[in-house]
Each structure stands twice: as structure tokens, then as C-alpha cells.
CHARMM-style PDB file with segment names, atoms N, HN, CA, C and O in Angstrom:
ATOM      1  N   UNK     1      -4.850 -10.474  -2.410  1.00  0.00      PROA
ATOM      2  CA  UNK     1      -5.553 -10.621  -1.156  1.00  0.00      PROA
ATOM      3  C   UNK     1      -5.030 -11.825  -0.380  1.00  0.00      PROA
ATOM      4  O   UNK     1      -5.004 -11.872   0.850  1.00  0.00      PROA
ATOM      5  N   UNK     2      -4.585 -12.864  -1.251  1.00  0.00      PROA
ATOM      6  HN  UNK     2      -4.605 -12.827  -2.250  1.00  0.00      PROA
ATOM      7  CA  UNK     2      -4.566 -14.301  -0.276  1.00  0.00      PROA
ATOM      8  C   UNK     2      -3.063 -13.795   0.420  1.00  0.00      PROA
ATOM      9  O   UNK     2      -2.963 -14.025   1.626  1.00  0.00      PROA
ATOM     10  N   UNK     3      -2.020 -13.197  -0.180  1.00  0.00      PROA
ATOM     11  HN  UNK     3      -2.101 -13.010  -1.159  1.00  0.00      PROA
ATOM     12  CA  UNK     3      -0.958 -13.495  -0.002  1.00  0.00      PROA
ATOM     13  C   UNK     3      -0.887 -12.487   1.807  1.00  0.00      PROA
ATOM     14  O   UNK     3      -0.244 -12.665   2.841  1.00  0.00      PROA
ATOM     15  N   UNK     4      -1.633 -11.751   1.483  1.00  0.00      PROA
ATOM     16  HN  UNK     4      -2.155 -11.607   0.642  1.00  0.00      PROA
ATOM     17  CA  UNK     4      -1.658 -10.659   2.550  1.00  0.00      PROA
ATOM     18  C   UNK     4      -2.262 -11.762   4.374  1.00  0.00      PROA
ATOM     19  O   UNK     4      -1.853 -11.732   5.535  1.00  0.00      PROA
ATOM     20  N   UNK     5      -3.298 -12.514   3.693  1.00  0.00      PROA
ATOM     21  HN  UNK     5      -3.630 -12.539   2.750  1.00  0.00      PROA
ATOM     22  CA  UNK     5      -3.497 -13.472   4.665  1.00  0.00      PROA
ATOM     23  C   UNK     5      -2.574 -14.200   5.161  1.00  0.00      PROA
ATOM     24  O   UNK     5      -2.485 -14.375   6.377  1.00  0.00      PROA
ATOM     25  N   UNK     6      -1.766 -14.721   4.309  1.00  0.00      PROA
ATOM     26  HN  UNK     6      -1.838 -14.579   3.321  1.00  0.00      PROA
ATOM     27  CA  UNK     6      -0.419 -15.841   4.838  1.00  0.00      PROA
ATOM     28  C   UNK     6       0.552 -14.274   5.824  1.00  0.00      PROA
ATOM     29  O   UNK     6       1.284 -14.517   6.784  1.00  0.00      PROA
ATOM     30  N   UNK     7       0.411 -13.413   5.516  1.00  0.00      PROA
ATOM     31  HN  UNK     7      -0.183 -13.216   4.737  1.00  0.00      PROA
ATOM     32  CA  UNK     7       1.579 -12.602   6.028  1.00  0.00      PROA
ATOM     33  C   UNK     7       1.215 -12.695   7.473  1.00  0.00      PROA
ATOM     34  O   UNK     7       1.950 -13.021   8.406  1.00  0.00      PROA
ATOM     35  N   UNK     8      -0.794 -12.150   7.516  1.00  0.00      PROA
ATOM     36  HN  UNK     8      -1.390 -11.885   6.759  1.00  0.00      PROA
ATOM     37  CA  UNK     8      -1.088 -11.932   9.128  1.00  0.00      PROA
ATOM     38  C   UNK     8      -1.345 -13.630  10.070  1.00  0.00      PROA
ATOM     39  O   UNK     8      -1.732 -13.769  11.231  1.00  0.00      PROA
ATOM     40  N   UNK     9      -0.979 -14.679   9.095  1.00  0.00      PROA
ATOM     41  HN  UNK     9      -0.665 -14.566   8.152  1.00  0.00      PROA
ATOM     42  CA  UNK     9      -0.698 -15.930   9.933  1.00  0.00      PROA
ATOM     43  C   UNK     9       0.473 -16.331  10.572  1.00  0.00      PROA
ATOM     44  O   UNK     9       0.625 -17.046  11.562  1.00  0.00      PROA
ATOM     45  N   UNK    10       1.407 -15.673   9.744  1.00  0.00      PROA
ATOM     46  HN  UNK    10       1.284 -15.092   8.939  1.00  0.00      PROA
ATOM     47  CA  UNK    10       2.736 -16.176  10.046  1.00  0.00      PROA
ATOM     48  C   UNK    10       3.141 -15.449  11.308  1.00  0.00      PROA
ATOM     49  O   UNK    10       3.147 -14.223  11.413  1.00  0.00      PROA
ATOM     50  N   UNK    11       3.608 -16.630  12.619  1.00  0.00      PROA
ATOM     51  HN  UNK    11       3.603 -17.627  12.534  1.00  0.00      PROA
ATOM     52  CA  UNK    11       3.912 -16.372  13.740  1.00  0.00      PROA
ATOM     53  C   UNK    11       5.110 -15.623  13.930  1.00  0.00      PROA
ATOM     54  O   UNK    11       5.740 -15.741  12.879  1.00  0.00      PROA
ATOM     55  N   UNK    12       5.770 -14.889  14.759  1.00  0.00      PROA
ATOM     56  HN  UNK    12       5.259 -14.794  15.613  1.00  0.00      PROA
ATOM     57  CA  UNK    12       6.608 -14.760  15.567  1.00  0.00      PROA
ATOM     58  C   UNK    12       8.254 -16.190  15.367  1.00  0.00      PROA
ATOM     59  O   UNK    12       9.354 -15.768  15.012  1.00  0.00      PROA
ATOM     60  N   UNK    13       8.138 -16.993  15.527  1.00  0.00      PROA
ATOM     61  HN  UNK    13       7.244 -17.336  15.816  1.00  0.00      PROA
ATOM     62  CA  UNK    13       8.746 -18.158  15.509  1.00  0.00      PROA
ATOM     63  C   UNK    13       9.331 -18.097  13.844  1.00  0.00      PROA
ATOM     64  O   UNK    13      10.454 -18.034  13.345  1.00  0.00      PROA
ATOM     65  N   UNK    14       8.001 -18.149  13.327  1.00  0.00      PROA
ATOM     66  HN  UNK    14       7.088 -18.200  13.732  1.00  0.00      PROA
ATOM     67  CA  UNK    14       8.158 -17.656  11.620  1.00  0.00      PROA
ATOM     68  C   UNK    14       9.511 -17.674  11.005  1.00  0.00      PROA
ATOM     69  O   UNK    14      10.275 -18.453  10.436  1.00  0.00      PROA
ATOM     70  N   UNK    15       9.392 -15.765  11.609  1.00  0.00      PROA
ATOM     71  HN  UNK    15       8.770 -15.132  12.071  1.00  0.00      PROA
ATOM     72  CA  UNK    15       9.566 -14.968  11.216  1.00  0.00      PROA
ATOM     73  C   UNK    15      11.154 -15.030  11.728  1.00  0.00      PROA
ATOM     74  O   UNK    15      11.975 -14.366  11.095  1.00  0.00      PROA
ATOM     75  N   UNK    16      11.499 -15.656  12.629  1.00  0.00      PROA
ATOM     76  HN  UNK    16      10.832 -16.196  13.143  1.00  0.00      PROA
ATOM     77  CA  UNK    16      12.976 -16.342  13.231  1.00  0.00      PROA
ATOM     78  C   UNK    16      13.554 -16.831  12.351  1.00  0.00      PROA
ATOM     79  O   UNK    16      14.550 -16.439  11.743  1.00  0.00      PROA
ATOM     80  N   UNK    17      12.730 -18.038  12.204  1.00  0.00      PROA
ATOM     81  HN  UNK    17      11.921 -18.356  12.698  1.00  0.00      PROA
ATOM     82  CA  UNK    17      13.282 -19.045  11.116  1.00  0.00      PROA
ATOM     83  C   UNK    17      13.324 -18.754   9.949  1.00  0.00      PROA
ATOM     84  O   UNK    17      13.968 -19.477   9.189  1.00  0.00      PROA
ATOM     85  N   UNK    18      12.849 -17.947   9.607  1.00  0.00      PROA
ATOM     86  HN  UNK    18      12.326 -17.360  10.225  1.00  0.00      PROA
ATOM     87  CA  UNK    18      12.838 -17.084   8.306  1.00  0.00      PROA
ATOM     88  C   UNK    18      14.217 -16.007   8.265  1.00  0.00      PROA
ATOM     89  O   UNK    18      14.814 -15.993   7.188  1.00  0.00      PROA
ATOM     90  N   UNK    19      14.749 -15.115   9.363  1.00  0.00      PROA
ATOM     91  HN  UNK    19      14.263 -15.127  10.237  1.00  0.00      PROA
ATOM     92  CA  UNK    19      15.482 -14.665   9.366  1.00  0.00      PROA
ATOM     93  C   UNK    19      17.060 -15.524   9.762  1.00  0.00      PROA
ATOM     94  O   UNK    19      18.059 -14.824   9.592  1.00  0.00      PROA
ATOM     95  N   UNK    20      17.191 -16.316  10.039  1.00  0.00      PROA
ATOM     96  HN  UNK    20      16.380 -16.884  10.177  1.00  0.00      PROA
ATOM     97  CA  UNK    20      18.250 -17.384  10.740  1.00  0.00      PROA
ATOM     98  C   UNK    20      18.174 -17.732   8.977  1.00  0.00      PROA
ATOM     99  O   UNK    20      19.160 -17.376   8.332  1.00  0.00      PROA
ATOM    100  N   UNK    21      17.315 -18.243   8.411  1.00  0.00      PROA
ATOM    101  HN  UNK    21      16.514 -18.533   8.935  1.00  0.00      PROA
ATOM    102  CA  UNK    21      17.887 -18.472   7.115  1.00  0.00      PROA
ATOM    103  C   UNK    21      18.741 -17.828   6.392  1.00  0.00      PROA
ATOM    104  O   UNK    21      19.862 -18.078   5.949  1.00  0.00      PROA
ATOM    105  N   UNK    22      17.682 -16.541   6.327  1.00  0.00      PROA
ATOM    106  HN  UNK    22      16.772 -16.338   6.687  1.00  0.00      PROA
ATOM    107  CA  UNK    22      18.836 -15.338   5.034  1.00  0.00      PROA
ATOM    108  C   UNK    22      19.673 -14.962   6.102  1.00  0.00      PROA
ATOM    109  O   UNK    22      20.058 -13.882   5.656  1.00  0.00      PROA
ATOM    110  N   UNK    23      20.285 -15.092   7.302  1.00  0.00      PROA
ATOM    111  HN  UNK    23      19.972 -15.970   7.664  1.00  0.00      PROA
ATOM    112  CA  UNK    23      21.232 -14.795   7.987  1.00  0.00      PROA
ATOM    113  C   UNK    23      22.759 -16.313   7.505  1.00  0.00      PROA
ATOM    114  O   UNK    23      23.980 -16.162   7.563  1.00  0.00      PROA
ATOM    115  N   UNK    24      22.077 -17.407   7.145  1.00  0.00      PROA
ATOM    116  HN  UNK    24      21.086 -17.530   7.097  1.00  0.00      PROA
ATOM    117  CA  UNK    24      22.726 -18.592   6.823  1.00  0.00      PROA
ATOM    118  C   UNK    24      23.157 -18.174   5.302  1.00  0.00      PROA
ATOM    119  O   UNK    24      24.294 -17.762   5.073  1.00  0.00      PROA
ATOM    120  N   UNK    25      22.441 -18.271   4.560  1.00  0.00      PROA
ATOM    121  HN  UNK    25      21.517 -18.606   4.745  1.00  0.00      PROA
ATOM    122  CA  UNK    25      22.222 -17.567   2.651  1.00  0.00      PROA
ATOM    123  C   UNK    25      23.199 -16.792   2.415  1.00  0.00      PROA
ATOM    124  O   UNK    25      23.987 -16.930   1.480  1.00  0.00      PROA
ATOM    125  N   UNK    26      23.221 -15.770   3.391  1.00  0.00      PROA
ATOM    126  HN  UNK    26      22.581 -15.659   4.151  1.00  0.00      PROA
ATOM    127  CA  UNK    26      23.866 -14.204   2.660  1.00  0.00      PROA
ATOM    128  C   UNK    26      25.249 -13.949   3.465  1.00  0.00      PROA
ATOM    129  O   UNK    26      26.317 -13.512   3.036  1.00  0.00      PROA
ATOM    130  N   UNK    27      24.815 -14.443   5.031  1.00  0.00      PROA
ATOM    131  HN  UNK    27      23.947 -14.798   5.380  1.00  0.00      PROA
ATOM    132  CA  UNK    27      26.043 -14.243   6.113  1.00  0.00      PROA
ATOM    133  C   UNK    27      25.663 -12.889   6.571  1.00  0.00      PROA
ATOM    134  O   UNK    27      24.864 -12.208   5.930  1.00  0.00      PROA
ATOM    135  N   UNK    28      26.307 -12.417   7.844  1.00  0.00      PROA
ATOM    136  HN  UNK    28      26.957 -12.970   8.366  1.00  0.00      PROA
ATOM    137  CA  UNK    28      26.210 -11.383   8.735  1.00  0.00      PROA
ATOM    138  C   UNK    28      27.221 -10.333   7.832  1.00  0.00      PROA
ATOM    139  O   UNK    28      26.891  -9.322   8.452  1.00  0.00      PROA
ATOM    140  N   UNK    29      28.048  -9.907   6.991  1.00  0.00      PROA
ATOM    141  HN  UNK    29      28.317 -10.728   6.488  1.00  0.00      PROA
ATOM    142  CA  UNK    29      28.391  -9.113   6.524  1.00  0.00      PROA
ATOM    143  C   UNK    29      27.973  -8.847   5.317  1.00  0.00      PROA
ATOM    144  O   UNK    29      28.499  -7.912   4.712  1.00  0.00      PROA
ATOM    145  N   UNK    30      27.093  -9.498   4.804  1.00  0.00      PROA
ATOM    146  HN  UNK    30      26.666 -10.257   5.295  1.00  0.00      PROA
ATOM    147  CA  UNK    30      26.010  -9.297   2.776  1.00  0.00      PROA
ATOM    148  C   UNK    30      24.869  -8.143   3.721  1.00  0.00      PROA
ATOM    149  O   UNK    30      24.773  -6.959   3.398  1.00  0.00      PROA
ATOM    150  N   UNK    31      24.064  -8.769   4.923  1.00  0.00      PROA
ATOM    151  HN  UNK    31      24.143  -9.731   5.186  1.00  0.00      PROA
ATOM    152  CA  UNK    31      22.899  -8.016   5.246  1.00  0.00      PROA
ATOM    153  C   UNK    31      22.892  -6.762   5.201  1.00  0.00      PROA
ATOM    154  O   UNK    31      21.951  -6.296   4.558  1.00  0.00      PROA
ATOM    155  N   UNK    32      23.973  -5.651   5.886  1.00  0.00      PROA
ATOM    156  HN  UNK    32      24.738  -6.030   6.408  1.00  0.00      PROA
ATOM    157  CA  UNK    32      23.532  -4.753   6.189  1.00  0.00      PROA
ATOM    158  C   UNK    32      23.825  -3.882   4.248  1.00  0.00      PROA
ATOM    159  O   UNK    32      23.281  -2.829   3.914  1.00  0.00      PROA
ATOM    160  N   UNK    33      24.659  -4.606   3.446  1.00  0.00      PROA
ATOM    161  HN  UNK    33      25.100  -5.462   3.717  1.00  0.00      PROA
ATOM    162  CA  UNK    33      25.103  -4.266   2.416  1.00  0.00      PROA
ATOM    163  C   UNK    33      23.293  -4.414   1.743  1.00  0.00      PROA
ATOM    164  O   UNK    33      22.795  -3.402   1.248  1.00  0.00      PROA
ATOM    165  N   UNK    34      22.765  -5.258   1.781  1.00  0.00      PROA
ATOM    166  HN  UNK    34      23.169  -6.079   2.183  1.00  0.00      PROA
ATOM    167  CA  UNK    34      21.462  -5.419   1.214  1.00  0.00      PROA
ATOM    168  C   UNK    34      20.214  -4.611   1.718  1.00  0.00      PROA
ATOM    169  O   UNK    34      19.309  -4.223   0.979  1.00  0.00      PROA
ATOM    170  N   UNK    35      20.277  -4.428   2.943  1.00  0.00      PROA
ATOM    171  HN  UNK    35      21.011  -4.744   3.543  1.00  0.00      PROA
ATOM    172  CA  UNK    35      19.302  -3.297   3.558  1.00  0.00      PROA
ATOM    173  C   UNK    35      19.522  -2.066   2.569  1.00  0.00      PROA
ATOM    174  O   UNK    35      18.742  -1.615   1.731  1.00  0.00      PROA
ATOM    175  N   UNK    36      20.834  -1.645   2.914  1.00  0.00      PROA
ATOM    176  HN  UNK    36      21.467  -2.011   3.595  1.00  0.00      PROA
ATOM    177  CA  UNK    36      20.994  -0.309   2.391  1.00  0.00      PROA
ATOM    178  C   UNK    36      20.476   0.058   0.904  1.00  0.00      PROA
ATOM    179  O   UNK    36      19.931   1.093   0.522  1.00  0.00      PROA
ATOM    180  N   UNK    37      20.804  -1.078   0.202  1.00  0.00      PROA
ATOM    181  HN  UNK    37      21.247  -1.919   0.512  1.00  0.00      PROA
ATOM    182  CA  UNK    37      20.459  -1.065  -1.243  1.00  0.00      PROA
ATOM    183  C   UNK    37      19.184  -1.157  -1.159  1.00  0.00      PROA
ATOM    184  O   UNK    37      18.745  -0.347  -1.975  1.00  0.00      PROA
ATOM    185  N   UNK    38      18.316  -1.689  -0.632  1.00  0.00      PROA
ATOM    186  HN  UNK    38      18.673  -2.348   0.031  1.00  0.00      PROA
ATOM    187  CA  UNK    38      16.511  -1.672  -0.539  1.00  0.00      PROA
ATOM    188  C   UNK    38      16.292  -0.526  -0.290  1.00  0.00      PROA
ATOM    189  O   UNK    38      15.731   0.123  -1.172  1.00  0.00      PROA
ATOM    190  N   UNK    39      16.710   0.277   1.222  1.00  0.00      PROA
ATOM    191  HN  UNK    39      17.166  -0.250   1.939  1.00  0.00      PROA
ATOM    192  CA  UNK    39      16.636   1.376   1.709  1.00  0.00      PROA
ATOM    193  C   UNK    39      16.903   2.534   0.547  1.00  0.00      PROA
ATOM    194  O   UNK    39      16.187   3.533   0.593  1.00  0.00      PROA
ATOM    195  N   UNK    40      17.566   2.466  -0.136  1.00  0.00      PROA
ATOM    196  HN  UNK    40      18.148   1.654  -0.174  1.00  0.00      PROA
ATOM    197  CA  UNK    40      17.929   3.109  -1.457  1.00  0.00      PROA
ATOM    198  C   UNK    40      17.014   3.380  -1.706  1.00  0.00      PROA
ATOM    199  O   UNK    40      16.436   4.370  -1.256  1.00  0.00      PROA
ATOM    200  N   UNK    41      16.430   2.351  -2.754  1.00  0.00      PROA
ATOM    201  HN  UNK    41      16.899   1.546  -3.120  1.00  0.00      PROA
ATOM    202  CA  UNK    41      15.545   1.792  -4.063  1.00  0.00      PROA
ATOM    203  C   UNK    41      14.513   2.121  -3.498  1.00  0.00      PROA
ATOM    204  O   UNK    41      13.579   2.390  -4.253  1.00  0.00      PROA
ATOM    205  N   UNK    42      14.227   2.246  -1.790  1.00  0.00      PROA
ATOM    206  HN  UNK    42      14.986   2.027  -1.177  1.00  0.00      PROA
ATOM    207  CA  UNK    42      12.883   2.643  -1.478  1.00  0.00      PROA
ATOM    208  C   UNK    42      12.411   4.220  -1.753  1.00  0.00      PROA
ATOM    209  O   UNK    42      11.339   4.690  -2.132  1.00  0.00      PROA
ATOM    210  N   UNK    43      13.689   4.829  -1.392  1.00  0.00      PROA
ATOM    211  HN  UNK    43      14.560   4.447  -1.083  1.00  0.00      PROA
ATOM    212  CA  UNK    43      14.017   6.512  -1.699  1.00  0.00      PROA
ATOM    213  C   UNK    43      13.739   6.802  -2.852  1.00  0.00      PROA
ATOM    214  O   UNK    43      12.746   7.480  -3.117  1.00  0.00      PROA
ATOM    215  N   UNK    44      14.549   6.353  -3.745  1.00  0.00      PROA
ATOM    216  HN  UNK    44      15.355   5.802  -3.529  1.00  0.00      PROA
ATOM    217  CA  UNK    44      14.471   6.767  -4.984  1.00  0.00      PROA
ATOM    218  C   UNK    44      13.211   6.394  -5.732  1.00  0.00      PROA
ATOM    219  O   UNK    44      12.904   6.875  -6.823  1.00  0.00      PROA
ATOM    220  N   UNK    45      12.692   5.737  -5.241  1.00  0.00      PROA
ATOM    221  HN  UNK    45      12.941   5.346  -4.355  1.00  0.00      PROA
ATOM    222  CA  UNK    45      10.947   5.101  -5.563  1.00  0.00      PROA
ATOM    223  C   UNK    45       9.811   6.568  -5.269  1.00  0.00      PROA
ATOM    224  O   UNK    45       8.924   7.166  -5.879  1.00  0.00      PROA
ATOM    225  N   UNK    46      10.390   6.628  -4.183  1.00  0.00      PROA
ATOM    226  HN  UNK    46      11.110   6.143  -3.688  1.00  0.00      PROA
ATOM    227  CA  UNK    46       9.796   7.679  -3.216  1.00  0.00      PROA
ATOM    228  C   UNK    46       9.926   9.093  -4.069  1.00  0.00      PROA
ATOM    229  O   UNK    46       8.910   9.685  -4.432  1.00  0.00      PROA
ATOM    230  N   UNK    47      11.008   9.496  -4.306  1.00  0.00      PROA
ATOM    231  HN  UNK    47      11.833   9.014  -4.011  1.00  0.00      PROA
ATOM    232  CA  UNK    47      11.180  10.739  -4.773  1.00  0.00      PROA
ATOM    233  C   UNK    47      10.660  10.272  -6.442  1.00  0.00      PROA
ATOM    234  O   UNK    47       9.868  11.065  -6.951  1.00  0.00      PROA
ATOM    235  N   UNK    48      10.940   9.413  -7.041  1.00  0.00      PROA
ATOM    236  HN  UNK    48      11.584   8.769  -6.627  1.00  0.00      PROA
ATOM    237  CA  UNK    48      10.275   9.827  -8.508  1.00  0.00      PROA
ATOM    238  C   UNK    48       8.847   9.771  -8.373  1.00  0.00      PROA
ATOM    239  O   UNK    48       8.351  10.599  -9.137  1.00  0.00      PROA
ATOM    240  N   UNK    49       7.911   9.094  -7.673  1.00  0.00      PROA
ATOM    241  HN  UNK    49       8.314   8.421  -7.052  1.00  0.00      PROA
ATOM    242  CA  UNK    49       6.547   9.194  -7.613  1.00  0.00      PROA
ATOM    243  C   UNK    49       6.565  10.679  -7.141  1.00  0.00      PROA
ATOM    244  O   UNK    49       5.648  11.341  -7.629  1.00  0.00      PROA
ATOM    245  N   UNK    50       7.250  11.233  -6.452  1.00  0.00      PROA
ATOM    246  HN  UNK    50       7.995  10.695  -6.056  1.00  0.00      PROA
ATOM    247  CA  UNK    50       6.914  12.988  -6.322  1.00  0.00      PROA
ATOM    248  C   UNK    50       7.655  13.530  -7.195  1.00  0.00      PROA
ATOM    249  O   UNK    50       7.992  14.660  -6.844  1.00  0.00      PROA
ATOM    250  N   UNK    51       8.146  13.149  -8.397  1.00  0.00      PROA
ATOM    251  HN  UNK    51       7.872  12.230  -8.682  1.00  0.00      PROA
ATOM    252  CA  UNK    51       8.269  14.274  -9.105  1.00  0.00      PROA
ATOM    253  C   UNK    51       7.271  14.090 -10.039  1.00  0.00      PROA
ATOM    254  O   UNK    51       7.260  14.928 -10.940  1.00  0.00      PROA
ATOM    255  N   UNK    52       6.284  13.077 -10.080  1.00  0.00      PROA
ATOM    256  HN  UNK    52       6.293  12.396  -9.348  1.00  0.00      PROA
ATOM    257  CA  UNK    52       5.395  12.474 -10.894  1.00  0.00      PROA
ATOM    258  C   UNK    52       3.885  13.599 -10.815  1.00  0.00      PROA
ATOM    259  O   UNK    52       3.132  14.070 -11.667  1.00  0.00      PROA
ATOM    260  N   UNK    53       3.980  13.681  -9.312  1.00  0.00      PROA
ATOM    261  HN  UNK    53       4.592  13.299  -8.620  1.00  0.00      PROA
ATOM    262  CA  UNK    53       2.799  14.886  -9.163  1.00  0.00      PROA
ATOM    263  C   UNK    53       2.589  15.807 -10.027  1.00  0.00      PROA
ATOM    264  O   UNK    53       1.520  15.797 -10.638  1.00  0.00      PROA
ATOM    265  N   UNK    54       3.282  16.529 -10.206  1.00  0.00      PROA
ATOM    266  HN  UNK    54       4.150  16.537  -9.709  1.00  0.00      PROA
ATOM    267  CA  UNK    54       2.799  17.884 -10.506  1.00  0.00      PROA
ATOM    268  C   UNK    54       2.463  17.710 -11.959  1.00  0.00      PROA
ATOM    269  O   UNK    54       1.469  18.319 -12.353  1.00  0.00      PROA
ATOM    270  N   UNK    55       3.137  16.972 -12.827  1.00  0.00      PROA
ATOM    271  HN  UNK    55       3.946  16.478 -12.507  1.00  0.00      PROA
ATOM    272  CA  UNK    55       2.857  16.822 -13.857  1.00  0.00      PROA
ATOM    273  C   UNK    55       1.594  15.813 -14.237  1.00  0.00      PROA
ATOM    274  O   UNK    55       1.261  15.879 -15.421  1.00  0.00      PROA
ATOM    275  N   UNK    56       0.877  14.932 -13.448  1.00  0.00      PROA
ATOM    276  HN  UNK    56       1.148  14.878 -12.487  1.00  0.00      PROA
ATOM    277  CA  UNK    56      -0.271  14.838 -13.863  1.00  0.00      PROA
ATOM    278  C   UNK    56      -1.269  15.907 -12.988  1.00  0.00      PROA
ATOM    279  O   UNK    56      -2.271  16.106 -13.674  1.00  0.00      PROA
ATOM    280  N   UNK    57      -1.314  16.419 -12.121  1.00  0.00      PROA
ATOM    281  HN  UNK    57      -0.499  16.258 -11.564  1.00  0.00      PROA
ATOM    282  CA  UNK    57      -1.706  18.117 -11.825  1.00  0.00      PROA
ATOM    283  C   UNK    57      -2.001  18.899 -12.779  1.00  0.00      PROA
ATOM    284  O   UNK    57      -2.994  19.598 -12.978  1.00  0.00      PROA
ATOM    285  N   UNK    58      -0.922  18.706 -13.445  1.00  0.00      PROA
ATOM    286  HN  UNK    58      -0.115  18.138 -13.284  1.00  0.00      PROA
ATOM    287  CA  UNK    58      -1.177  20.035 -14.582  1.00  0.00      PROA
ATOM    288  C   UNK    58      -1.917  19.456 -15.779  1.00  0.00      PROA
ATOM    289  O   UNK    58      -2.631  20.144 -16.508  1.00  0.00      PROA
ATOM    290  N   UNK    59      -1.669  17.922 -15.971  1.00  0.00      PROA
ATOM    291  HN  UNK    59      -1.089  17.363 -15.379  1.00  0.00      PROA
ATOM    292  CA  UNK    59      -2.411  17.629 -16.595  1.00  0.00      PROA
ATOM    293  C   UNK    59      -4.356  17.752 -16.920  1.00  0.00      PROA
ATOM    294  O   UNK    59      -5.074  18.062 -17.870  1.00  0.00      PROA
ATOM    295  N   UNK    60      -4.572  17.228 -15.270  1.00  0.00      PROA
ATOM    296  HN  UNK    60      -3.989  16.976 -14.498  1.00  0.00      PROA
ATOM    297  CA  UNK    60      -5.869  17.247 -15.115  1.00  0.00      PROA
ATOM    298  C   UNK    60      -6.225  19.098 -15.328  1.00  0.00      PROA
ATOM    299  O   UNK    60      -7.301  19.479 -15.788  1.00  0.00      PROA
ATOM    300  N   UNK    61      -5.316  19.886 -14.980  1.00  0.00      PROA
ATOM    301  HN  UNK    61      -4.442  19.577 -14.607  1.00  0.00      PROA
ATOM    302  CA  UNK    61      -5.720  21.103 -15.010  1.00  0.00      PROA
ATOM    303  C   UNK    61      -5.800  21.625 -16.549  1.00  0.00      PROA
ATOM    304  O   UNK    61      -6.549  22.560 -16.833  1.00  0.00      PROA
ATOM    305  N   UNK    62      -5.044  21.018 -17.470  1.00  0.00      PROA
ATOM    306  HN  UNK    62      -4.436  20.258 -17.239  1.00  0.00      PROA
ATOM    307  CA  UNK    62      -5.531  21.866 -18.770  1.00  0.00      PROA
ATOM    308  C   UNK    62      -6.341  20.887 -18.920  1.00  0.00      PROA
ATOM    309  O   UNK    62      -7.142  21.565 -18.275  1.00  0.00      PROA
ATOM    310  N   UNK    63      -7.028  19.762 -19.188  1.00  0.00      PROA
ATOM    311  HN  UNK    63      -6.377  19.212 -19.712  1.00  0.00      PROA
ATOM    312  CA  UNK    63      -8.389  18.892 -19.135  1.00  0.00      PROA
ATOM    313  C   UNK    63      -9.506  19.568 -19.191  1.00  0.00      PROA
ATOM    314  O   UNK    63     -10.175  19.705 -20.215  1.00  0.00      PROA
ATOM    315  N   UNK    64      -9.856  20.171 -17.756  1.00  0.00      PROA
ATOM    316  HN  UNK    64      -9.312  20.060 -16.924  1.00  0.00      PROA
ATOM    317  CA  UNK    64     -10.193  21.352 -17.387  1.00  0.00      PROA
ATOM    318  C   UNK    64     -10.455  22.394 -18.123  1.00  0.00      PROA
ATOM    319  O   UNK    64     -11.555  22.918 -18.299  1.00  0.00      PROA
ATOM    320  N   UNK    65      -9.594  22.650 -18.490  1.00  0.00      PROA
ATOM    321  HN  UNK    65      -8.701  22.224 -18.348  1.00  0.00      PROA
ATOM    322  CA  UNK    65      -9.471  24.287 -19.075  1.00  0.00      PROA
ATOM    323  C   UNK    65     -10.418  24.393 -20.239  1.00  0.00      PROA
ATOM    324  O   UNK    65     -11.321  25.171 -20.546  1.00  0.00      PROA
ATOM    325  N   UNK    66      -9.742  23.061 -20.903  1.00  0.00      PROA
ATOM    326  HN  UNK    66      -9.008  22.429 -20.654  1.00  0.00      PROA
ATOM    327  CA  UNK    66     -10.545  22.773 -22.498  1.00  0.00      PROA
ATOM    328  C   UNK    66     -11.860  22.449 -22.541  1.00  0.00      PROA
ATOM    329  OT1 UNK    66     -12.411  22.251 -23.624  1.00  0.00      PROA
TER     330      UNK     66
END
């Protein structure tokens, strides 16, 4: 909960100086290499929680049954 508070404080200005950093850190040619890899990891996050469905589905359904 607290951390979610610091997120909706942090200004505009912030969020600059926050990016001018990891723009300093990584350099203008690491970033878009690092998006993509998040952008990935977000997918593949994405698709195994849906292949996750059906099989507790079927679970709750023989539960059920018995």
C-alpha cells in the first residue's frame, strides 16, 4: 500500500529526473534493447497465466463432480 502512495506523489519533474538518469546509467542505445526484453517478459507472463486457466477450470470442475 505505502509504496503505491510514493508512486501517486511523485511529480512530473520526478519522473524527468528519474528518466535523464537511466538515460545517463544505460545510454541511448542499452534502452530500447531493455524495453524490448521487459516487453517480452511481459508477453510471456501474459500467455503462461492463460495457459494456466483452463487447467484450474477443470480443476474446480471435477471438485464439483465429486
Amino acid at each position: 500500500m505505502m509504496s503505491l502512495g510514493i508512486f501517486l506523489m511523485i511529480g512530473a519533474w520526478q519522473y524527468i529526473i528519474i528518466g535523464v538518469v537511466v538515460l545517463l546509467l544505460f545510454g541511448g542505445k542499452k534502452i530500447p534493447e531493455l524495453m524490448k526484453g521487459l516487453g517480452s517478459g511481459i508477453k510471456e507472463f501474459k500467455d503462461a497465466s492463460k495457459e494456466d486457466e483452463p487447467t484450474t477450470d477443470k480443476k474446480v470442475e471435477d471438485n464439483k463432480q465429486s
